[in-house]
N, C-alpha and C positions, 0 to 999 in steps of 0.2 A: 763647828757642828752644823751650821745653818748650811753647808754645800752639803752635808750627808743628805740632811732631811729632805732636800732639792732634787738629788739623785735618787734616793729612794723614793720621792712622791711620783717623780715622772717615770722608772721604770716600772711602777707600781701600777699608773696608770696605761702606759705601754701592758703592760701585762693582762689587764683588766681587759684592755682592747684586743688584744689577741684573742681571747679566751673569749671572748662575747662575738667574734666572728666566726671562731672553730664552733661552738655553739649553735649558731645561727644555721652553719653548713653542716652539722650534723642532722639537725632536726630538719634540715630542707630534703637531704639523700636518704631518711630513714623515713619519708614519703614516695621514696621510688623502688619499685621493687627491682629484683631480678629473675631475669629469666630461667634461671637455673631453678630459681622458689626453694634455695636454699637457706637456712638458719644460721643461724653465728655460730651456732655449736655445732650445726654439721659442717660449715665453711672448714672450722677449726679442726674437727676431726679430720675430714677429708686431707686437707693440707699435713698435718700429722704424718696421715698414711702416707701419701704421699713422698716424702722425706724418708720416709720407713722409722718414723718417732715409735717405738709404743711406750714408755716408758713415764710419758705426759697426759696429764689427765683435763681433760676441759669442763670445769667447773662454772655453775651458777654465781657471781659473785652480788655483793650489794652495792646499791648505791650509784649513781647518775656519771657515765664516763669516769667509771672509776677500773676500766680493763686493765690487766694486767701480767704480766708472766713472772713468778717467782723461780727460779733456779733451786733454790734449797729444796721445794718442797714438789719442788717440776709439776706444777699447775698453773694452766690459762684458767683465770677467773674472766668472765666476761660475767658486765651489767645486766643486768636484766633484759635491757632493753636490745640488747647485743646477741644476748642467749639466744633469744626467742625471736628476735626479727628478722624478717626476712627481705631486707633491703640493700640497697649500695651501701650506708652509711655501717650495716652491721657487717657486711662481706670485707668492707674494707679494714673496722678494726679489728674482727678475728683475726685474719690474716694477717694482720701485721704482727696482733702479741706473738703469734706464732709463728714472726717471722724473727723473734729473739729466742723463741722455743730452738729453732733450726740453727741461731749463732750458738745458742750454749751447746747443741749436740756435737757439733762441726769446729768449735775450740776457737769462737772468732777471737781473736787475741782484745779487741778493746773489747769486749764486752766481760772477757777474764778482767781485763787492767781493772772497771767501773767497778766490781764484785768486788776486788781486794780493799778497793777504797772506800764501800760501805761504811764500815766499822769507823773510820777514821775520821770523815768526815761527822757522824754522827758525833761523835767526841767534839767536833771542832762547832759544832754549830750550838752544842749545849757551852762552849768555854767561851763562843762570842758574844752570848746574854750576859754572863758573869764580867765579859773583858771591856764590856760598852756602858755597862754601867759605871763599872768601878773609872772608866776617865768620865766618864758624867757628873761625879762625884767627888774631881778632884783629886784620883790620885791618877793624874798625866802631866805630874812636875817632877824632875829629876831625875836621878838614874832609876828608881822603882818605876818611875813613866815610863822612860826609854823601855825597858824590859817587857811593860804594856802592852806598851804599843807593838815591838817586834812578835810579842806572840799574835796578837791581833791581826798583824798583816799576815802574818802565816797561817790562822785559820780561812781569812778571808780569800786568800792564797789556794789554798784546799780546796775551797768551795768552787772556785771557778776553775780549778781544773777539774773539776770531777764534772762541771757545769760545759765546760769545753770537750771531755772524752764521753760527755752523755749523746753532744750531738749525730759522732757518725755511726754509733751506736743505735738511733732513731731511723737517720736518714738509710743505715743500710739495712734495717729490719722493715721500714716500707718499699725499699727497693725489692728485696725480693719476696714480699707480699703480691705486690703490682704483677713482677715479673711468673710467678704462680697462677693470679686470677688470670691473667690477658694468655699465659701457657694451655692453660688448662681448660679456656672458655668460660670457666664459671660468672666472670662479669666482662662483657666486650661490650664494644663500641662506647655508645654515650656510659655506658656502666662503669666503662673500665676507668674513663676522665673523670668522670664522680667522681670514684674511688679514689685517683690520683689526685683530685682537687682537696677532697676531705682529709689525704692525710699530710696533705702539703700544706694546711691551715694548721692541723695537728703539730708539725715538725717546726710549725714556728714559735708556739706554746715554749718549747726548749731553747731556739735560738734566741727569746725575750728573755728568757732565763741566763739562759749564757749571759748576753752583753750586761746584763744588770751583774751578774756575777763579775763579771771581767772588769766594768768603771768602779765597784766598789772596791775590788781587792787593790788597782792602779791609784783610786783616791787615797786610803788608807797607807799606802807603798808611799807614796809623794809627799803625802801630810808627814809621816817618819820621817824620810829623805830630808825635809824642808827645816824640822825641830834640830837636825845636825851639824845644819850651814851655821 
């Protein structure tokens, strides 16, 4: 268990590091305006129309980069901060939640596949607290181990493919973000690089995600593997 704890401190800290530089370049572009002197929420509307969305509603949401696009309830909540500013750093993220507004209108297939494996994952991440205790504890000897441990690697399994089918998910809802503001003028030149800088610190938030998901489910795979020989 001392390699678990190893890979989870240093992807934890990778993570931490991520996230304290998307940070950093948020609050640096939501110092710059744009020319347009448009809002997150009118970014977001605009963009909408544009697509010919109506059926999505762009909401005030709470709380600090906490934007988002729900599919069930077809709302872009953006932060506060997001709603109401009128900078690269908020142009950029309206645009983007709303650039998974325009996968779900348009039936992008991984963003169907990420939606089906909601449910399951959620199951799998409430059965890995119950599965890591109980070998913490001592029962990861004999065939009730074996049995353990294979659900184990299969939740963790889960995770990182859901953690794997998140990324192009990310990476093609900023792509055609980008490719809207630089279309449509709303943020050019040094605006539009912001934008593209901020959400490519954004897009790595997930790929830290990913590869932590991917060495634990491989570690857990191998530690089985190994209990077999």
């Amino acid at each position: 268990m001392i390699v678990y704890y190893v890979i989870l401190g240093v992807f934890t800290l990778v993570g931490l590091g991520v996230s304290s530089r998307l940070k950093s370049k948020f609050e640096h572009y939501s110092k710059l305006g744009i020319r347009s002197g448009m809002s997150g929420a009118e970014v977001a509307m605009a963009m909408l129309h544009h697509y010919n969305i109506r059926d999505v509603q762009v909401i005030e949401g709470q709380g600090y980069l906490s934007d988002h696009y729900n599919p069930q309830t077809k709302t872009v909540a953006l932060s506060p901060n997001v709603f109401h500013g009128r900078s690269i750093s908020s142009a950029a993220v309206a645009s983007h939640e709303c650039g998974h507004a325009v996968q779900h209108a348009t039936a992008y297939s991984m963003l169907q596949l990420r939606s089906r494996l909601v449910p399951v994952v959620q199951f799998s991440s409430q059965m890995q607290q119950f599965l890591f205790m109980a070998t913490l504890f001592g029962m990861g000897a004999g065939f009730g181990g074996n049995l353990l441990m294979i659900v184990l690697v299969v939740t963790f399994g889960v995770t990182a493919l859901f953690s794997l089918i998140t990324l192009p998910v990310e990476f093609d809802a900023s792509k055609r973000a980008l490719v809207w503001l630089d279309e449509t003028g709303v943020a050019v030149n040094q605006e539009y690089d912001g934008a593209k800088d901020a959400l490519w610190w954004a897009a790595m938030t997930y790929v830290a995600q990913a590869l932590g998901a991917l060495v634990m489910f491989l570690y857990f795979l191998l530690s089985f593997l190994g209990r077999e020989d």
